[in-house]
DOKERO-997088 format. One record per residue (C-alpha): residue in one letter; residue number from 1; x negated, y, z. Coordinates in Angstrom, 2 decimals. Each point is the difference from the previous one (the first is absolute). Example, Ala and Ser with C-alpha at 12.3 -4.5 7.8 and 13.67 -1.06 7.14 Angstrom:
<bamis>
[bami 'A',1,[-12.30,-4.50,7.80]]
[bami 'S',2,[-1.37,3.44,-0.66]]
</bamis>
This chain:
<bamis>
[bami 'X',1,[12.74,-8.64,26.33]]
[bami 'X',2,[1.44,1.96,-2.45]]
[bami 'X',3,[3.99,-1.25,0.28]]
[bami 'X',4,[2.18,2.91,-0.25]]
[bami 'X',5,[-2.77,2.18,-0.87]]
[bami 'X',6,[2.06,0.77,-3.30]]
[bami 'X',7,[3.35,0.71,0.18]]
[bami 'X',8,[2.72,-1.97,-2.52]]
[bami 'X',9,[-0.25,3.72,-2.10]]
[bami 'X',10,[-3.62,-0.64,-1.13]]
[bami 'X',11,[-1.29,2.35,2.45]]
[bami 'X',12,[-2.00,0.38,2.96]]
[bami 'X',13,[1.89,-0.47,3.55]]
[bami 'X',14,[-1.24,2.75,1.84]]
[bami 'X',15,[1.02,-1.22,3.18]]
[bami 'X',16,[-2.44,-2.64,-0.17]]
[bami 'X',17,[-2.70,1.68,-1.09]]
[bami 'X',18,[-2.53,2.81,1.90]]
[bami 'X',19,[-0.66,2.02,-3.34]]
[bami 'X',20,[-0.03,0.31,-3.83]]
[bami 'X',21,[-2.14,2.39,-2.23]]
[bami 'X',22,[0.49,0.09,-3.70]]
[bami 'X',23,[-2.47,-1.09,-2.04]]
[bami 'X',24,[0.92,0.48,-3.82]]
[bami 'X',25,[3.81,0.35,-1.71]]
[bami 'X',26,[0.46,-2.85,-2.85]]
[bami 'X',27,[1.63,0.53,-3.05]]
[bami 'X',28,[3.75,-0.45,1.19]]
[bami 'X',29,[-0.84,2.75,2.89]]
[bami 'X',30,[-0.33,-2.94,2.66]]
[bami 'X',31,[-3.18,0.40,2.04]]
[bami 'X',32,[-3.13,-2.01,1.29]]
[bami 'X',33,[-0.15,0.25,3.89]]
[bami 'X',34,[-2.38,-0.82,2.81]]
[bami 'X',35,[1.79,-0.98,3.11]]
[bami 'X',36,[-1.13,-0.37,3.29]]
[bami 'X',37,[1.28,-2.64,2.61]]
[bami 'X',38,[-2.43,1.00,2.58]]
[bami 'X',39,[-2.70,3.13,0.14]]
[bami 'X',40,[-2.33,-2.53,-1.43]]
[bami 'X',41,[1.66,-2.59,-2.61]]
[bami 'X',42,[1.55,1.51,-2.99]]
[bami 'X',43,[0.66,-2.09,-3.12]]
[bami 'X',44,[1.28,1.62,-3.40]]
[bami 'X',45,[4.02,-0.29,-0.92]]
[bami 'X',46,[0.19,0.51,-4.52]]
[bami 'X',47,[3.58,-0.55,-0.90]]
[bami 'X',48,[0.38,-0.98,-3.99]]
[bami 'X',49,[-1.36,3.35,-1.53]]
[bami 'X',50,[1.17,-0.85,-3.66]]
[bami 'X',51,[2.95,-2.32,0.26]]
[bami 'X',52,[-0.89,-1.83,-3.55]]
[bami 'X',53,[-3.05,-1.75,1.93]]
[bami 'X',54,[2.59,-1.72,2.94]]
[bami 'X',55,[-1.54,-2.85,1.31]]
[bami 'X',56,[-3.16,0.33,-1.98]]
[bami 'X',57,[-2.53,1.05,2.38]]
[bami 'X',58,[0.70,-2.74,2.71]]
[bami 'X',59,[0.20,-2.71,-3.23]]
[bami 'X',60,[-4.14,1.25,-0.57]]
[bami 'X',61,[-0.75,0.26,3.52]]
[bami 'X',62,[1.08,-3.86,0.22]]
[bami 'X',63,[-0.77,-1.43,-3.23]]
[bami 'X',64,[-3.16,2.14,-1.45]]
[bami 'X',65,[-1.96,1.70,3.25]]
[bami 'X',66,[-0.71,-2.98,1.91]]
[bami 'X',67,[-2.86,-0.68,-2.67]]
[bami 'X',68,[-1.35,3.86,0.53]]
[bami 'X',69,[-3.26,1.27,1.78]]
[bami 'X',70,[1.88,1.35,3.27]]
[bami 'X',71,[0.50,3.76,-1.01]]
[bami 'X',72,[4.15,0.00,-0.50]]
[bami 'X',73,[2.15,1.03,3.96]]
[bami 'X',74,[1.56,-2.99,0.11]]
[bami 'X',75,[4.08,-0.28,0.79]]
[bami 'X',76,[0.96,-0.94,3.21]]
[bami 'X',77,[3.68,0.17,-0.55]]
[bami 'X',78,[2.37,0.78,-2.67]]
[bami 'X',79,[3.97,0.11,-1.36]]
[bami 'X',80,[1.51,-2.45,-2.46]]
[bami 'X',81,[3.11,1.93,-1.45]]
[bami 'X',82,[1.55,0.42,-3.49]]
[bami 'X',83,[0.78,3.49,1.12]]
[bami 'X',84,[-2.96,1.85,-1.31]]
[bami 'X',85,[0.25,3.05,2.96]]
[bami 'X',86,[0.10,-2.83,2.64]]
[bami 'X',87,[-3.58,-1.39,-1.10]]
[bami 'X',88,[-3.08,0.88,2.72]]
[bami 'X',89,[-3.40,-1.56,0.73]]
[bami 'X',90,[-2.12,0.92,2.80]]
[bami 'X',91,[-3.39,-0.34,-0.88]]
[bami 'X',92,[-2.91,0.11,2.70]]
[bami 'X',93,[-1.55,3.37,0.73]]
[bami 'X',94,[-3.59,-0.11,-1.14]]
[bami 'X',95,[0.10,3.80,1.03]]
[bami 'X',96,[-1.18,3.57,-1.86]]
[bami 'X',97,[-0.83,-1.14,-3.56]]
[bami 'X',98,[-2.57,2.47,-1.96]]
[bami 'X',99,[1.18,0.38,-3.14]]
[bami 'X',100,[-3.20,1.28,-1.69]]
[bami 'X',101,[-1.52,-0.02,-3.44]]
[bami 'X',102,[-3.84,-0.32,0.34]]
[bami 'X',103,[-2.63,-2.50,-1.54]]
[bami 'X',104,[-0.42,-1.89,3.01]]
[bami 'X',105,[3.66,-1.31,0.30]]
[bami 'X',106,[0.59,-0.14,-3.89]]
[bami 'X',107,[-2.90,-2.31,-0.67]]
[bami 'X',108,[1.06,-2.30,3.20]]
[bami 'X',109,[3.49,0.02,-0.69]]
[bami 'X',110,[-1.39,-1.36,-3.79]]
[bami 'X',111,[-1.56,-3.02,1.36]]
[bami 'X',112,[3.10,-0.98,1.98]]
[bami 'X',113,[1.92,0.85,-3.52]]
[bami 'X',114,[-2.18,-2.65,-1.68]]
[bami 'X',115,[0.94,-2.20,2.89]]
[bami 'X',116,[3.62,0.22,-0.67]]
[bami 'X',117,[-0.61,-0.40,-3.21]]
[bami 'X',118,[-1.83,-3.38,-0.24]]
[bami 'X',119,[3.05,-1.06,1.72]]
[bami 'X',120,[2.66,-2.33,-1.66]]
[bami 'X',121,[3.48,-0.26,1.02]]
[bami 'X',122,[3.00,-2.01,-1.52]]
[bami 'X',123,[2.51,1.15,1.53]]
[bami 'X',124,[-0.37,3.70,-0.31]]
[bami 'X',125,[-1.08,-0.51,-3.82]]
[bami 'X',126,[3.55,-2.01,0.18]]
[bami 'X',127,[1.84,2.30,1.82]]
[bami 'X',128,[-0.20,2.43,-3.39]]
[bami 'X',129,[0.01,3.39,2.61]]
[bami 'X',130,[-1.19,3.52,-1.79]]
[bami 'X',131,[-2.40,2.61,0.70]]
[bami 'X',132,[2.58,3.46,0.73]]
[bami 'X',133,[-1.86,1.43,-3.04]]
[bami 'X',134,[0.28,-1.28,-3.47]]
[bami 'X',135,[-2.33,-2.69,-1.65]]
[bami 'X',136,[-2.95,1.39,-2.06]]
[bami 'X',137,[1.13,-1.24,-2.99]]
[bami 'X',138,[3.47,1.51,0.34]]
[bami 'X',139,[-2.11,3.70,0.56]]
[bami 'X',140,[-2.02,-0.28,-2.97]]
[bami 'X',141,[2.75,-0.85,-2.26]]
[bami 'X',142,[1.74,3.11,1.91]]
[bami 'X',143,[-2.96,2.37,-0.62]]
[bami 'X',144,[-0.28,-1.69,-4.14]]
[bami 'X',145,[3.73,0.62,-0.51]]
[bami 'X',146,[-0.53,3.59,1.69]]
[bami 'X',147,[-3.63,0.74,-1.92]]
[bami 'X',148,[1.25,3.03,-1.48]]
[bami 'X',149,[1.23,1.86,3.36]]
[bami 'X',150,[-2.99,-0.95,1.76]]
[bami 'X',151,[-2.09,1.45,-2.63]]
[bami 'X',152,[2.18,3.51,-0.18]]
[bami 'X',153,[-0.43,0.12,4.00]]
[bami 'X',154,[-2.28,2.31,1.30]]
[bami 'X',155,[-1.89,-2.19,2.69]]
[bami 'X',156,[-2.41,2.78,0.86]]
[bami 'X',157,[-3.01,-2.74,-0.57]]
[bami 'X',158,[-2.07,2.05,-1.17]]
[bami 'X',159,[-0.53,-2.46,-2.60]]
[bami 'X',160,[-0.03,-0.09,-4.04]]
[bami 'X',161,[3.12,-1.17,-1.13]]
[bami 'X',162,[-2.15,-2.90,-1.77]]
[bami 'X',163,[-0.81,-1.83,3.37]]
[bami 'X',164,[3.22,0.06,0.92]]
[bami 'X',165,[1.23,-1.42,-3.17]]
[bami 'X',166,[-2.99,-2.50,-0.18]]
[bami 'X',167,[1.09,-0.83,3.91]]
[bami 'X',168,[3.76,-0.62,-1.28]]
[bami 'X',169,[-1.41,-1.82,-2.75]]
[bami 'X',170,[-1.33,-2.81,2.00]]
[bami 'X',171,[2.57,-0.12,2.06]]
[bami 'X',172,[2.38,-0.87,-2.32]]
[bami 'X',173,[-2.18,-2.50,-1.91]]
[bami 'X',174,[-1.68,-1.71,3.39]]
[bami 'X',175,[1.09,-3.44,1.30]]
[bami 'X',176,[-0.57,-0.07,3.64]]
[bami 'X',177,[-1.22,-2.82,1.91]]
[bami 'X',178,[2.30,-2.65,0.09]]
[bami 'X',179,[-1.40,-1.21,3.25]]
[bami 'X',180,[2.75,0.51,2.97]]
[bami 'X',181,[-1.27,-0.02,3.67]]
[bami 'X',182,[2.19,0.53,3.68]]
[bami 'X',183,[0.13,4.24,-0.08]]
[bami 'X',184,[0.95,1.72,3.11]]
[bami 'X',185,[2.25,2.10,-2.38]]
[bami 'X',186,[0.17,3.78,1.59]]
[bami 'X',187,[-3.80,-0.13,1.11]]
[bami 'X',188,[-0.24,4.30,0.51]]
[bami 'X',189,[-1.42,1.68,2.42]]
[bami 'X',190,[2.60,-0.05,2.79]]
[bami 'X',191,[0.41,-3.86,-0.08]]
[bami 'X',192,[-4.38,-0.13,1.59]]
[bami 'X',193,[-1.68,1.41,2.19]]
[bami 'X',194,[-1.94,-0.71,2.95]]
[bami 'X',195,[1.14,-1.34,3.53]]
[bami 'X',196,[-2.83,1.12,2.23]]
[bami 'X',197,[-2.39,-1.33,-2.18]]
[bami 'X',198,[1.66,-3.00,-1.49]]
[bami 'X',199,[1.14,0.16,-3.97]]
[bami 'X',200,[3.93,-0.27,-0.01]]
[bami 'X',201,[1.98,-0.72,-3.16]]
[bami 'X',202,[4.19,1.14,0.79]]
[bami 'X',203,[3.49,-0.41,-1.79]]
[bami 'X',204,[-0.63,-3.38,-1.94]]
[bami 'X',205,[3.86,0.39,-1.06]]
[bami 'X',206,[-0.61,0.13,-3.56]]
[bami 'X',207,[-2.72,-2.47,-0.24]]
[bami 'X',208,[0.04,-1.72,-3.47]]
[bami 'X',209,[-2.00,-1.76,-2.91]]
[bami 'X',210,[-1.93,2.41,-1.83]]
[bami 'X',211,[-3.03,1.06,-1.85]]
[bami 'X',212,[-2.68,0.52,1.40]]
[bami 'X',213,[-0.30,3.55,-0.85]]
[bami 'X',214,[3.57,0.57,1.99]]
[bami 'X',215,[-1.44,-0.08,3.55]]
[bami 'X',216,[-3.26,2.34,-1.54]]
[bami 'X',217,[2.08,2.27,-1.48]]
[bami 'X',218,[1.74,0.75,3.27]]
[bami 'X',219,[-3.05,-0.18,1.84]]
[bami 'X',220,[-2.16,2.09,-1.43]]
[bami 'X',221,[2.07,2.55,-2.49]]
[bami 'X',222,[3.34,0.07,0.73]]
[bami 'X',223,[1.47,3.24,1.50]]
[bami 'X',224,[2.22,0.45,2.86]]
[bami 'X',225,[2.10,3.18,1.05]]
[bami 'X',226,[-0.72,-1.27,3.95]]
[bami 'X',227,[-3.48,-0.73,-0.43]]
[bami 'X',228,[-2.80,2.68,-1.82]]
[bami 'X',229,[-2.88,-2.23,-1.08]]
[bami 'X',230,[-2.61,0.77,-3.10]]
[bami 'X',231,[-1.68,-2.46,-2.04]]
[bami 'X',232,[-3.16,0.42,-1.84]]
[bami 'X',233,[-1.75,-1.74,-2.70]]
[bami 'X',234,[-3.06,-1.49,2.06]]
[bami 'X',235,[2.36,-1.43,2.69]]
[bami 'X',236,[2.81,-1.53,-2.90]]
[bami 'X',237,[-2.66,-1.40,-1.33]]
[bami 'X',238,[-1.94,-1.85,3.19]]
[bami 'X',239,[2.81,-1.23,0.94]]
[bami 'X',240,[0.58,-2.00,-3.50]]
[bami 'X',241,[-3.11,-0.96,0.62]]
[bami 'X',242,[0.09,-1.31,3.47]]
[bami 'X',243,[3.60,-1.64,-1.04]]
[bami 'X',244,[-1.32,-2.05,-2.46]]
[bami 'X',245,[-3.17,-1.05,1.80]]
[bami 'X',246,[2.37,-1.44,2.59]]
[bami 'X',247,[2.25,-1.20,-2.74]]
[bami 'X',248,[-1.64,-1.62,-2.74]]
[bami 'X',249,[-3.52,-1.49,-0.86]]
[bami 'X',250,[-2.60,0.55,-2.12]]
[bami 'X',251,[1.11,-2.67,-2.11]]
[bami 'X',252,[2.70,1.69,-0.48]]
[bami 'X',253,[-1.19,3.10,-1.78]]
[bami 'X',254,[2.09,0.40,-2.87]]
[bami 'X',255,[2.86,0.85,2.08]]
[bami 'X',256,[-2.02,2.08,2.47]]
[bami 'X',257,[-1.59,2.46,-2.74]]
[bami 'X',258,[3.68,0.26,-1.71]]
[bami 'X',259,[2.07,0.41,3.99]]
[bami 'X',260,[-1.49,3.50,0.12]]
[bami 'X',261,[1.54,1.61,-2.93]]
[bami 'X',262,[3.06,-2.06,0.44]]
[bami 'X',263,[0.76,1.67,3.54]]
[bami 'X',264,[-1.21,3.28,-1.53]]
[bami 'X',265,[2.91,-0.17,-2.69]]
[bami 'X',266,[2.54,-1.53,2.41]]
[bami 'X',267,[-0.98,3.18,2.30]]
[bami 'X',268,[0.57,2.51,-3.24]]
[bami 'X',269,[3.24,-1.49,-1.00]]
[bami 'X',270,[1.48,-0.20,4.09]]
[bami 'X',271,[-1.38,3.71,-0.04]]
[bami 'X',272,[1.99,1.29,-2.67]]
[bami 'X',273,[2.96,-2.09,1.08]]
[bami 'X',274,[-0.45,2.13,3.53]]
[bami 'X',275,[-0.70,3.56,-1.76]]
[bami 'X',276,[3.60,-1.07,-1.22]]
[bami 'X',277,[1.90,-0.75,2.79]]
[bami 'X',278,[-1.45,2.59,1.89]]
[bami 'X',279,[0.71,2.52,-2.11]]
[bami 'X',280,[3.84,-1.12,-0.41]]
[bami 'X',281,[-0.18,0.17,4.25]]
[bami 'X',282,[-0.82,3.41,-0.22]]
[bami 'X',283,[2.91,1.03,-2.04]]
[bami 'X',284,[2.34,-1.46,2.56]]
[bami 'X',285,[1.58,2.91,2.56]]
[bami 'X',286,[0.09,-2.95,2.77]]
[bami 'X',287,[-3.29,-1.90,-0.34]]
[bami 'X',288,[-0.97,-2.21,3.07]]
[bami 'X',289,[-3.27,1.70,-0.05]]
[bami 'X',290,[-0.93,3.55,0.17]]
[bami 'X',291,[-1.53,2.09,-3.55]]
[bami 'X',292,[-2.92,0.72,1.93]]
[bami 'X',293,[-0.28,-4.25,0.78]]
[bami 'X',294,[0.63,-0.67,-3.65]]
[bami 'X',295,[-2.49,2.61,-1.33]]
[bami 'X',296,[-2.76,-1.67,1.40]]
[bami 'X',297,[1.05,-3.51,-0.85]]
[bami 'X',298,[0.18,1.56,-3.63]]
[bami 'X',299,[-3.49,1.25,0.33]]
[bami 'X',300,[-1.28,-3.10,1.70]]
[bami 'X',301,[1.67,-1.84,-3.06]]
[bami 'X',302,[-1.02,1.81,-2.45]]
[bami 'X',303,[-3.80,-0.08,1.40]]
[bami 'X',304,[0.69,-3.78,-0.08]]
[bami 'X',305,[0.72,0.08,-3.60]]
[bami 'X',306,[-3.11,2.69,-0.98]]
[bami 'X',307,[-2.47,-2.38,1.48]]
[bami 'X',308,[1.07,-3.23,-1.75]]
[bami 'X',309,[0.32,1.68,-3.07]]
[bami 'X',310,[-3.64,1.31,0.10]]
[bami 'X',311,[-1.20,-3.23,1.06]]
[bami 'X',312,[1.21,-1.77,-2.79]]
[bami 'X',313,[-0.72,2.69,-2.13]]
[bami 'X',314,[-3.97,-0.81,0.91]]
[bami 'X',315,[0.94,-3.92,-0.47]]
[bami 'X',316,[1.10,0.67,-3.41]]
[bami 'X',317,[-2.77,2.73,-0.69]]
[bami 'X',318,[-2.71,-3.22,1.32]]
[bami 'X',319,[1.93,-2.54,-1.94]]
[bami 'X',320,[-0.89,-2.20,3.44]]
[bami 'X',321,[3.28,-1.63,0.04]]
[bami 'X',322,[1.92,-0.57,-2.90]]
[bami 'X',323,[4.05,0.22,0.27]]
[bami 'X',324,[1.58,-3.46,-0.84]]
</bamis>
């Protein structure tokens, strides 16, 4: 069906095709496009968007999302090249996706999370791939061996300098879980959505072994330049909850009373590591996104950050949890 559909360039043949709309531009200015071979059957062409993930996506498709509740487009055709611009799947067209940010989705799309999770998988724990962000551990040494600019930086809080400095304090003495479990990897708000009314989960490219926190943290307080979304205390914190009612037992309570704080610290110290990079963005005269973009994903951040910090600012005040 789809033989000569691509051309030997890495692009779409438009003689054989009826149409093509962009969807979204990747990072190497390559876009996502739905074609059309009739009025009525359209499927979805993504050439390699980032040429360090080359091969990578078909590899999980193959090997990792054959044991995964049905919510992935699955490939119906793709390249095999070792030149990175000649590198194409076509995916199936599960049609308008609705990328939203709302209580309903968040607390279904942390079920399926917990799914994924409880998962094992050899050969993707084998295959040693990366998340495209750093490792926590790498951050919080970043953020220890940075302490005294992030204290000097005017975060706009509109917090005492103490919290902040108790915040970084933890962070640089916590040990996070050790525990590693199958993360999507880049789980914001423009890889869900809804189909009609069906949960989809996109772009399993950089799928990985991770904490557990990883997937949260991109779920629920991660900020995107494309995609406005605002997290509050009540719904962070019902969504822990419903995670880890899917996810662990009552017999296992020790972890469960500790996972809370733990993902509120990992979400403090990915903040800050954000305010960062966001703020170096803005300094650049050719950004990929626009000040007015990266303004809000500073405020959304920085929100992020403000709310974790006066959460475990109560924790501590309680003494309910105790930092190990």
């Amino acid at each position: 069906m789809f033989k000569n559909i691509v051309l030997s360039d890495g692009t779409l043949n438009e003689q054989k095709i009826l149409k093509s709309q962009p969807i979204y531009q990747g990072m190497n200015g390559r876009f996502v496009e739905r074609f059309y071979l009739t009025p009525t059957r359209s499927y979805i062409f993504k050439p390699l968007t980032h040429f360090s993930q080359s091969g990578k996506e078909v590899w999980i498709h193959e090997h990792v999302l054959p044991e995964f509740p049905a919510v992935y487009p699955k490939i119906m055709a793709h390249s095999a090249s070792d030149v990175p611009e000649r590198n194409w799947i076509i995916l199936e067209d599960l049609g308008s996706i609705k990328h939203v940010f709302e209580e309903k989705l968040i607390m279904g799309l942390v079920k399926l999370v917990s799914a994924w999770h409880s998962l094992s998988n050899s050969k993707l724990q084998n295959a040693g791939f990366k998340g495209p962000k750093p490792y926590i551990e790498e951050i919080s040494a970043y953020i220890s061996c940075n302490k005294k600019e992030v204290m000097s930086t005017d975060w706009g809080l509109d917090l005492p300098k103490s919290v902040i400095n108790t915040v970084l304090n933890q962070i640089e003495c916590y040990t996070f879980h050790e525990k590693k479990v199958i993360s999507h990897g880049d789980l914001h708000v423009g890889n869900y959505g809804y189909a009609g009314n069906k949960i989809v989960v996109l772009d399993w490219e950089h799928a990985h072994f991770n904490s557990p926190y990883w997937d949260l943290y991109h779920l629920l307080d991660i900020s995107h330049p494309d995609f406005p979304k605002n997290i509050n205390i009540e719904l962070r914190k019902l969504a822990i909850e419903c995670y880890l009612e899917e996810s662990y037992s009552s017999a296992e309570s020790a972890y469960r009373d500790t996972f809370y704080q733990g993902y509120l610290l990992f979400a403090a110290a990915f903040s800050i590591w954000m305010l960062l990079l966001i703020k170096e963005d803005l300094k650049r005269e050719e950004a990929r996104w626009s000040h007015e973009q990266l303004n809000r994903q500073l405020q959304e951040t920085k929100s992020s950050l403000r709310q974790c910090a006066e959460e475990l600012e109560r924790i501590n005040l309680n003494n309910k949890v105790v930092i190990q």
